[in-house]
C-alpha positions, 0 to 999 in steps of 0.5 A: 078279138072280135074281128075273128067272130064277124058273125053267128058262123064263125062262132059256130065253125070255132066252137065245133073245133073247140068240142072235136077236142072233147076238153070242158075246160077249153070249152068254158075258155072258148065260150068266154072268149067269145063272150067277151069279143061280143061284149059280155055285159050284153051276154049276160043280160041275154043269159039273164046271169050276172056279168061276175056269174058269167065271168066265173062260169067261163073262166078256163079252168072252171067247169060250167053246168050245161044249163050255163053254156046252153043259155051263153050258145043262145045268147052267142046265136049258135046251138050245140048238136050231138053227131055219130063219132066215128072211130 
């Protein structure tokens, strides 16, 4: 997996994806696909959350605080930014 996610921009390109489709669950599935493709042991140390915290917290069908993806993005090396929806 981790050859799709080479660097910090094709993390970011396939998390704007994620977040166009406006789905928390695909979004917590998303950040912890990535998180494992990047190790998640070292995620987690980043994040200062246990490894099984992490692992709850991005689980598909859980619902993370915003606090928990906030630290994952900085760990992963990317931001998340709000933009005029248009339409």
């Amino acid at each position: 997996m981790a050859k799709y996610f080479p660097d910090d921009e094709a993390i970011a390109q396939y998390l704007t994806l994620v977040l166009e489709e406006n789905d928390p669950a695909e979004l917590a599935h998303a950040l912890g696909t990535i998180a494992r493709a990047g190790g998640l042991t070292d995620i987690a140390k980043a994040t200062g959350l246990t490894r099984e915290a992490l692992y709850k917290a991005l689980r598909p069908d859980s619902q993370p605080r915003i606090d928990t993806i906030a630290l994952v993005c900085t760990a992963l090396g990317v931001k998340l930014v709000a933009q005029v929806a248009h339409g």
